[in-house]
C-alpha positions as a Python dict, from the first residue, in 0.01 Angstrom:
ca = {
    (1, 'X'): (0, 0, 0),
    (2, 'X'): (198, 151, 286),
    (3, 'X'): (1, 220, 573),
    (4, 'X'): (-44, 227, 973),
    (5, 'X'): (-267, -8, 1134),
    (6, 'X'): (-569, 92, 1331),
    (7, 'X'): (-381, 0, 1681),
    (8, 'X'): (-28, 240, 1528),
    (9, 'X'): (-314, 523, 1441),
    (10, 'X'): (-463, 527, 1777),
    (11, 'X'): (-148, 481, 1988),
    (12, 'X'): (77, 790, 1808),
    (13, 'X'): (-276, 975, 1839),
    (14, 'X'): (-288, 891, 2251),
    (15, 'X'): (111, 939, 2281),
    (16, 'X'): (34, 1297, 2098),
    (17, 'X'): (-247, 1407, 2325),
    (18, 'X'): (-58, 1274, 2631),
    (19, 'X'): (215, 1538, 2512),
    (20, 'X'): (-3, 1818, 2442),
    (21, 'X'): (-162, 1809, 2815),
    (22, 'X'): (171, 1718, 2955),
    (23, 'X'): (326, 1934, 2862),
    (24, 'X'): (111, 2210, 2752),
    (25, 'X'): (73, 2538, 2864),
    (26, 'X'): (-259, 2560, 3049),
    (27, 'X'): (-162, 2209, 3292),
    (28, 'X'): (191, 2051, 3332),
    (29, 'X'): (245, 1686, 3401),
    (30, 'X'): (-132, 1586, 3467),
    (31, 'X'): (-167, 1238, 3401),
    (32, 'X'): (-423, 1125, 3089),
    (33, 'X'): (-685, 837, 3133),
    (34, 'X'): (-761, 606, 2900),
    (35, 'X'): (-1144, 703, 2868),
    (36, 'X'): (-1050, 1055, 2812),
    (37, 'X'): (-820, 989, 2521),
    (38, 'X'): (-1094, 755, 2384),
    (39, 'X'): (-1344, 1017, 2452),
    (40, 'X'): (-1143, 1313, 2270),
    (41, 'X'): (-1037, 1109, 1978),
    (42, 'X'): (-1364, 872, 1928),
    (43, 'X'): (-1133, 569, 1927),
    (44, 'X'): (-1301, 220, 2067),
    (45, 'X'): (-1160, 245, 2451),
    (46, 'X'): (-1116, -131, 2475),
    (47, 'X'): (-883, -171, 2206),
    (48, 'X'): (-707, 166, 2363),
    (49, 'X'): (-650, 21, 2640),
    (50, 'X'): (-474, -291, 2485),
    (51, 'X'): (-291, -14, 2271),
    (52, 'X'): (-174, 220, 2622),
    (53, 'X'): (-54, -89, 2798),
    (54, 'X'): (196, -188, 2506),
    (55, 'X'): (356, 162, 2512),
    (56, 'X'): (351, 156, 2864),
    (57, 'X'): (582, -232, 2856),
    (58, 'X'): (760, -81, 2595),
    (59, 'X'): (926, 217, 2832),
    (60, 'X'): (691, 493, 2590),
    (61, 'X'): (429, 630, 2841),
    (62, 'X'): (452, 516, 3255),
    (63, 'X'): (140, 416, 3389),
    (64, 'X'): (-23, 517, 3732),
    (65, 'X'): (-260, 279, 3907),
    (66, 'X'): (-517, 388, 4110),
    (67, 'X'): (-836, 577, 4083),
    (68, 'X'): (-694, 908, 3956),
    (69, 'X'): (-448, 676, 3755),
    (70, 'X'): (-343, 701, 3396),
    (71, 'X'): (-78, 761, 3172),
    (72, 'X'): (244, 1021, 3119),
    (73, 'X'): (499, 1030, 2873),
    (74, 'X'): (829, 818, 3008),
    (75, 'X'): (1040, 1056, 2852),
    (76, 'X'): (1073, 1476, 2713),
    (77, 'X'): (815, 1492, 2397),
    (78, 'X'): (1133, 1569, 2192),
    (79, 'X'): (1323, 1204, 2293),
    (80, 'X'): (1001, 1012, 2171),
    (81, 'X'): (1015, 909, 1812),
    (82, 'X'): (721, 767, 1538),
    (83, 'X'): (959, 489, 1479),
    (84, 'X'): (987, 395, 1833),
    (85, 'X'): (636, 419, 1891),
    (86, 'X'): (531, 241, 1571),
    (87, 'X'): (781, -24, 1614),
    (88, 'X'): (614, -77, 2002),
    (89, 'X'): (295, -130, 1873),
    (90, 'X'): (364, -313, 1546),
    (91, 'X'): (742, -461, 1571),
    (92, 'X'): (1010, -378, 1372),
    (93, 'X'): (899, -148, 1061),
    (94, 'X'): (942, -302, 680),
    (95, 'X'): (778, -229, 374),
    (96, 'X'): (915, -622, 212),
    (97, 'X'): (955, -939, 461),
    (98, 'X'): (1311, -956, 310),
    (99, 'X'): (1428, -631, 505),
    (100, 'X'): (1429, -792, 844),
    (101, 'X'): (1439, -1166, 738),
    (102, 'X'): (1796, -1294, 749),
    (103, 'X'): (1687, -1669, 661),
    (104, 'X'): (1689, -1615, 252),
    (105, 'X'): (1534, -1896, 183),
    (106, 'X'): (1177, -1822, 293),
    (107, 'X'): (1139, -1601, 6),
    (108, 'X'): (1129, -1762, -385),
    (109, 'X'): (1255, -1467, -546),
    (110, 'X'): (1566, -1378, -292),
    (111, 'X'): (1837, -1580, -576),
    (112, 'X'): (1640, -1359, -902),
    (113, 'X'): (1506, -1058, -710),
    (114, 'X'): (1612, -748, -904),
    (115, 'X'): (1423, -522, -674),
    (116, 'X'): (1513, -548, -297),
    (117, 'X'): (1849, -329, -304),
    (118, 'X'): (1582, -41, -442),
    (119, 'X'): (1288, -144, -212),
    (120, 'X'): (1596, -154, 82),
    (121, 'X'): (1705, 166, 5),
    (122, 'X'): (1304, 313, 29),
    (123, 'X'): (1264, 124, 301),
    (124, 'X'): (1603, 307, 481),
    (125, 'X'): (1482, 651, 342),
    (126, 'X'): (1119, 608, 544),
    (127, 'X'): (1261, 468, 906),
    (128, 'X'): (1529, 715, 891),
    (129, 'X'): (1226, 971, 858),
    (130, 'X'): (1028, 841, 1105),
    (131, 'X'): (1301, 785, 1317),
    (132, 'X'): (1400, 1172, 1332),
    (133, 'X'): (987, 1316, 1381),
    (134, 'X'): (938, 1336, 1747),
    (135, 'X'): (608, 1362, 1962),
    (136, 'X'): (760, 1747, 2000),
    (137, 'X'): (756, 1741, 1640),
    (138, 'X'): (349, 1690, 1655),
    (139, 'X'): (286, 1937, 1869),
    (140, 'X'): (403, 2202, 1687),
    (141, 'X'): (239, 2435, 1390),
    (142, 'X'): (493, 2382, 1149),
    (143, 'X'): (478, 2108, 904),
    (144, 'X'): (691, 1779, 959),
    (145, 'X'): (768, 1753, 544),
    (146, 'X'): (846, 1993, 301),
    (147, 'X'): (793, 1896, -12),
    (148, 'X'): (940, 2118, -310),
    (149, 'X'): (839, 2207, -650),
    (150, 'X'): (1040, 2161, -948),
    (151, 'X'): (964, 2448, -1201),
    (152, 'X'): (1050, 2339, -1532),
    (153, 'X'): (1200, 2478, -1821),
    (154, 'X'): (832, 2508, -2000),
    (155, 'X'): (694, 2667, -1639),
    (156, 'X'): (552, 2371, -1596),
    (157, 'X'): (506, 2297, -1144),
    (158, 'X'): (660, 1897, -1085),
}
């Protein structure tokens, strides 16, 4: 199953409020704490905290010491991406071990495998997804996918 750990939940959910007080429209630039983010979103502030300074190493959110310290975005909304703040919490994105392991022989399979080109082409499809939804992209009303419906001949919704 393809899903985001707990640590990728809570750090796009911090990165996303961070934004929306940032650069919203009642307060600009006022840095976040960590106890308020845990506090908003009910996330465990310890493990927040462990989540905030990984963004903040990784050049996603700068970090002000001090007693009115905390946290602002290190770049515009619109320049931060899911993938880059997925792949600073949980390293380089893959849905098989194959797609970033260049060594073939840790895998049995790689000589018979008649499903990695396939699974490499989903796996291009997703980051290429997540690579073009910004923070900006969160913050706004409209939806990030559009999914379509296929009518068919019988009238028949796909």
């Amino acid at each position: 199953m393809l899903r985001f750990s707990k640590k990728a939940d809570y750090g796009l959910m911090a990165v996303q409020y961070i934004a929306s007080v940032q650069f919203g429209d009642v307060t600009r630039a006022r840095i976040v704490n960590t106890k308020e983010i845990a506090e908003e979103h009910h996330i465990p502030l310890e493990l927040l905290a462990k989540v905030m300074q990984t963004l903040a190493k990784q050049g996603i959110v700068e970090s002000q010491n001090g007693p009115k310290g905390g946290y602002l975005l290190a770049r515009e909304a619109g320049a931060i991406t899911i993938a880059q703040i997925l792949e600073a919490i949980e390293g380089p994105l893959g849905i098989t071990e194959c797609y970033h392991d260049q060594d073939a022989s840790s895998c049995l399979q790689h000589e018979h495998c008649n499903i990695r080109t396939p699974l490499l082409k989903i796996q291009d499809s997703i980051y290429q997804l997540l690579n073009r939804m910004t923070i900006e992209d969160m913050l706004g009303g409209t939806p990030l996918i559009t999914v379509k419906s296929i009518t068919t001949a019988q009238g028949v919704e796909q």
